[in-house]
C-alpha positions in Angstrom: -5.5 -4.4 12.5 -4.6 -6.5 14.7 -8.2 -6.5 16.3 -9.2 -9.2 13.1 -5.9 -11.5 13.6 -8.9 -14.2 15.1 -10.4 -14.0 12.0 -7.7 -14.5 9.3 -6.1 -17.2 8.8 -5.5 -17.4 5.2 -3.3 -14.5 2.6 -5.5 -10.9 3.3 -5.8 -7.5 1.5 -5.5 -4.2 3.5 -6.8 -1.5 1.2 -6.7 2.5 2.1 -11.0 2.6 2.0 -10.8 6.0 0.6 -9.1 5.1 -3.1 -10.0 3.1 -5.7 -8.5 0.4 -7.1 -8.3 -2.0 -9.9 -8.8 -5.9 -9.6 -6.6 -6.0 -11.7 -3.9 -5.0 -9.7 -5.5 -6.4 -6.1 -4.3 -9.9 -8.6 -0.9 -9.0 -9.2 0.1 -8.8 -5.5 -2.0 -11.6 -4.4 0.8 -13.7 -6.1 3.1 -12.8 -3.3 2.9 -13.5 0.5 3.6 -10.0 1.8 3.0 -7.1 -1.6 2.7 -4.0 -1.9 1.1 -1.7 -4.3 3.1 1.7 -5.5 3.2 3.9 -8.1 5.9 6.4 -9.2 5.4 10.1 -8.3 7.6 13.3 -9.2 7.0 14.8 -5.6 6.5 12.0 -3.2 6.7 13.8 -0.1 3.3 13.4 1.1 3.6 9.8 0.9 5.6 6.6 2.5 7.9 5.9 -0.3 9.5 2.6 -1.1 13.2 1.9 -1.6 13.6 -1.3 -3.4 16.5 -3.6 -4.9 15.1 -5.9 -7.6 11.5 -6.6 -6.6 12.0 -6.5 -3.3 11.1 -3.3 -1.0 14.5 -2.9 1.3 12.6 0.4 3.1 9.8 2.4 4.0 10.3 6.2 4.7 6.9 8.0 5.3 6.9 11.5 4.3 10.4 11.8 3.4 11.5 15.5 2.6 13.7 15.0 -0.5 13.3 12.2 -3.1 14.3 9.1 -2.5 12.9 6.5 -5.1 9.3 8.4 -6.4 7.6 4.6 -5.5 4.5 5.4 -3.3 2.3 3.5 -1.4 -0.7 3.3 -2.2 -2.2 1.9 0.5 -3.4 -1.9 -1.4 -1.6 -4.6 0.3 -1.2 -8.3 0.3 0.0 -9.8 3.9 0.0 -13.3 5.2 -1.1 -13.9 8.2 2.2 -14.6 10.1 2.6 -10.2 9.8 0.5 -10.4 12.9 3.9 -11.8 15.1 5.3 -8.3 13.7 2.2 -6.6 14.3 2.5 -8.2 18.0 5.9 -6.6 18.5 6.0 -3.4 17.8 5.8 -0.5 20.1 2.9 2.6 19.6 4.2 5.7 17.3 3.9 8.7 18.9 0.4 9.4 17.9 -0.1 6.2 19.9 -0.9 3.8 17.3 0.7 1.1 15.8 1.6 1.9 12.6 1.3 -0.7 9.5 4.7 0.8 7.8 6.9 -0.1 10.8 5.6 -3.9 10.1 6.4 -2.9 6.4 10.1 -2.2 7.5 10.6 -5.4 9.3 9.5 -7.1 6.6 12.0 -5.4 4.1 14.8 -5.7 6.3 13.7 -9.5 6.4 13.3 -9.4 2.4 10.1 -11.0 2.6 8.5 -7.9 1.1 7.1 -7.4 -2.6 6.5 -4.7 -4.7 4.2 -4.3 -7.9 4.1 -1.3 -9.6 0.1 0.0 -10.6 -0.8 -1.6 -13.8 -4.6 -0.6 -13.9 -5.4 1.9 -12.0 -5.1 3.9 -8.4 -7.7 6.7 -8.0 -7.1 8.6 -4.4 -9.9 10.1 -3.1 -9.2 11.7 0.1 -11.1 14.6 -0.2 -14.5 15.0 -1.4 -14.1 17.5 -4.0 -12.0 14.5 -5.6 -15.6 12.1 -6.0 -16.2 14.1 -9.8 -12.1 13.3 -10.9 -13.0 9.8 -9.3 -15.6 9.4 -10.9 -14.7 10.7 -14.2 -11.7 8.7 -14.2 -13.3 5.3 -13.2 -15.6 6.1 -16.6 -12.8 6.6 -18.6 -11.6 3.2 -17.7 -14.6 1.6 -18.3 -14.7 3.2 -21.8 -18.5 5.2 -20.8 -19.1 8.6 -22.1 -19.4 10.6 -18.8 
């Protein structure tokens, strides 16, 4: 990400490109400077989940192994532009990459960062035997026979 920081110089959307979302939605956290998108799960352990106090996210825990809150990312954010000095600071994960949810952290721990729970919809699609639930789903919304 940080490869577009010449680019941006204005509030910016990072969206997971495998999932769908709704504008709807991609609205609701532009109203903030730093948002993020999550929606409640029974068994969140295969996501980052979200601790939050009021509207505010206070943590990040990726892949936790018990439940913590059931508020996952879903990969549709809102940032400003000033996430890059985060960006700029943090050191490569052990896979050797710098990882978006560590800026996420800093930015709770700062309290400068939002939540907004999925009001239309969030459709994963990370495999490809999920395209026909996709797709089905995206009908449905759009009130089309499929």
């Amino acid at each position: 990400m940080l490869i577009t920081k010449p680019y941006i110089h204005e509030k910016f959307f990072v969206l997971n490109g495998d999932d769908l979302f709704s504008q709807k939605d991609l609205r609701k956290i532009s109203r903030h400077a730093h948002c993020d998108l999550v929606e409640f799960r029974e068994n969140a352990s295969a996501f980052g989940v979200m601790e939050t106090k009021g509207d505010l996210v206070i943590n990040v825990i990726e892949k936790p192994p018990y439940q913590i809150s059931g508020l996952v990312n879903t990969g549709m954010c809102c940032f400003s532009p000033d996430v890059f000095e985060i960006l700029e600071t943090l050191q490569p994960s052990p896979r050797g990459e710098y990882e978006l949810t560590d800026a996420m952290k800093i930015l709770a721990q700062q309290q400068k960062f939002h939540y907004e729970q999925v009001s239309g919809y969030w459709i994963p699609v990370g495999y490809p035997w999920h395209i026909l639930e996709a797709t089905k789903r995206s009908c449905a919304k759009r009130k089309r026979k499929f």
